[in-house]
C-alpha positions in Angstrom: -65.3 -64.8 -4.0 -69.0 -64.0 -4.0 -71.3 -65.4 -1.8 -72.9 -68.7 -3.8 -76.4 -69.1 -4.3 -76.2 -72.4 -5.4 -73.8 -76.0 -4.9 -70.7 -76.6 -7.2 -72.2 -77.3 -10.4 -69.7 -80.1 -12.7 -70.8 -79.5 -16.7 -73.1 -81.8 -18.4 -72.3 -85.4 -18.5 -73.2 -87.8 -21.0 -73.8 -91.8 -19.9 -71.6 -94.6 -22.0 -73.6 -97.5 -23.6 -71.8 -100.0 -21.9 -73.2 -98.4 -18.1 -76.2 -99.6 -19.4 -77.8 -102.7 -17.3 -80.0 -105.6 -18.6 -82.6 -103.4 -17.3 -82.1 -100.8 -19.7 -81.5 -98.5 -17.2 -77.8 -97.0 -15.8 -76.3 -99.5 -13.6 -76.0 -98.7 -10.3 -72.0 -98.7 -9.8 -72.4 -95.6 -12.6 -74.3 -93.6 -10.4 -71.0 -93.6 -8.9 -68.8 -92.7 -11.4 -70.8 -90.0 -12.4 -70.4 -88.4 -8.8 -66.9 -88.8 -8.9 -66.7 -87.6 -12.3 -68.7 -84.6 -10.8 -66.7 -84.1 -7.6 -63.3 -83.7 -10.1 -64.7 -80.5 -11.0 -64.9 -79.1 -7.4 -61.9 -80.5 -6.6 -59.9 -79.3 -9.6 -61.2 -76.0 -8.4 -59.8 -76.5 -4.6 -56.0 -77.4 -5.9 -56.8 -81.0 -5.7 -57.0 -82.5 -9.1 -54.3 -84.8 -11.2 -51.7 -82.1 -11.0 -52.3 -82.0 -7.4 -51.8 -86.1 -6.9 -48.8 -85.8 -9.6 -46.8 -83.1 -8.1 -47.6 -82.9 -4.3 -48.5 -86.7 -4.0 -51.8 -85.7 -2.3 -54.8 -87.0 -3.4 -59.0 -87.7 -2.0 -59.8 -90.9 -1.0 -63.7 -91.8 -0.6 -64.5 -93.0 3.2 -68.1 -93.2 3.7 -70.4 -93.0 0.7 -74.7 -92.9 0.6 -76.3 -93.2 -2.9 -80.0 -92.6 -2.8 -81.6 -93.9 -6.5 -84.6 -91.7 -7.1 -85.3 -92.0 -10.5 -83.7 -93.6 -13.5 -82.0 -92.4 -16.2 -81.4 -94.1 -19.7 -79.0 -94.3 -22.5 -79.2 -90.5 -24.0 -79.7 -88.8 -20.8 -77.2 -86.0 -19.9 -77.0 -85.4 -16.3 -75.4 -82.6 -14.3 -73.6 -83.0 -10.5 -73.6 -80.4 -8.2 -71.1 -80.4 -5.1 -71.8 -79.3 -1.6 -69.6 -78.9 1.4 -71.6 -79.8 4.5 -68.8 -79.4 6.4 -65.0 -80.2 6.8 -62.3 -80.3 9.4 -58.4 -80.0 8.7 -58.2 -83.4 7.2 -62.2 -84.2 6.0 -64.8 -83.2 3.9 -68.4 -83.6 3.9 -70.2 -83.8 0.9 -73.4 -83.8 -0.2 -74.1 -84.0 -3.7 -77.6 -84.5 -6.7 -77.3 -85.8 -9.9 -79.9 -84.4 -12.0 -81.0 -84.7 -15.8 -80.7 -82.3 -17.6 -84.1 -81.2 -17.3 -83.5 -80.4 -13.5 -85.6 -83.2 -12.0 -83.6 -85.4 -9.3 -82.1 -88.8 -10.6 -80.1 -89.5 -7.2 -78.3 -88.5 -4.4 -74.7 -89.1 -2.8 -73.4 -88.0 0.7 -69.7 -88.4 1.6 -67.3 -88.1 4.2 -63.8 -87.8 1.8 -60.3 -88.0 3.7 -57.3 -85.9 2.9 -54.7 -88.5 2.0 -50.6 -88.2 1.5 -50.5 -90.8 -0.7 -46.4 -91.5 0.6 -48.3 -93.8 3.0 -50.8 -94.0 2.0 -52.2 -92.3 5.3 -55.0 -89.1 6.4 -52.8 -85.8 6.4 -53.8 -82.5 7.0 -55.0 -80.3 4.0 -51.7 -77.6 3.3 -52.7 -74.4 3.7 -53.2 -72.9 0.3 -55.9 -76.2 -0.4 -57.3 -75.6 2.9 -58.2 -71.5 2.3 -59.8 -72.6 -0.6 -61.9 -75.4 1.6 -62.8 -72.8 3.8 -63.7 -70.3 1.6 -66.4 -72.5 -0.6 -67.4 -74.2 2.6 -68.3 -70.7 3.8 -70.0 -70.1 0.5 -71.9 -73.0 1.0 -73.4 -72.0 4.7 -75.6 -69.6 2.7 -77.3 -72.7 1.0 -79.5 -74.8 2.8 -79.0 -78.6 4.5 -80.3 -80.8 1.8 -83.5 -82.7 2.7 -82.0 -85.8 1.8 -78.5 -85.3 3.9 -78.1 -87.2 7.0 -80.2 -90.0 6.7 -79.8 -93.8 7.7 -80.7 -96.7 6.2 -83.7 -98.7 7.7 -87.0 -99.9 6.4 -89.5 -97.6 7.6 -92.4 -99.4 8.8 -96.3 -98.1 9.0 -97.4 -98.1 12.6 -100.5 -100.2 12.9 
């Protein structure tokens, strides 16, 4: 594989009428759904899509997750995901991901830890080797891109020193 100039990028994604909120904006639980819809790209590309959880009973589970809303986007929209490994371990992932419209600005942000699960448990397992070459080899791809500004960050309310 070539060195990647860029994250994981999931194809354009249209929004369903019924995500919609009463404030005619996309509801906040499909902010999520969108990322996840995003991260079945990249993962389909590692070995670990349906197939994956069908046959070899392996499957991602979501640990830790941080949405950041940064701007809202509406019934019409078409938004994009991109995917990119922050870091990993034999079992873990750590993702960092932006939703943008299609017209590149930011609508939000997600940061996840993911856990490797054998889903005979259901319990954390180690990645098998075939997955975890293909881990390493887009997690190497993705050292060439830099930390996201918006990666690693707590939530507190920031207050204005007098």
């Amino acid at each position: 594989m070539s060195s990647q100039t860029a994250p994981s990028l999931s194809p354009l994604m249209e929004l369903e009428s019924d995500w919609i909120d009463y404030n005619g904006h996309l509801n906040m639980a499909f902010y999520n759904v969108l990322f996840d819809r995003g991260c079945d790209f990249s993962f389909e590309a590692l070995g670990m899509g349906p197939q994956y959880a069908n046959e070899r009973k392996h499957t991602i589970y979501t640990a830790e997750a941080h949405v950041r809303y940064m701007r809202e986007v509406h019934l019409g929209d078409r938004v994009q995901a991109s995917f990119q490994i922050l870091d990993y371990d034999e079992k873990r992932l750590h993702i960092f991901q932006e939703l943008r419209h299609e017209d590149g600005w930011l609508s939000a942000t997600s940061e996840n830890i993911t856990l490797h699960i054998d889903m005979g448990g259901p319990k954390v397992a180690p990645f098998p080797e075939d997955v975890f070459s293909k881990v390493e080899s887009l997690a190497t791809q993705h050292t060439n891109l830099p930390y996201p500004e918006n990666a690693g960050r707590r939530i507190e309310i920031v207050r204005k020193s007098a």
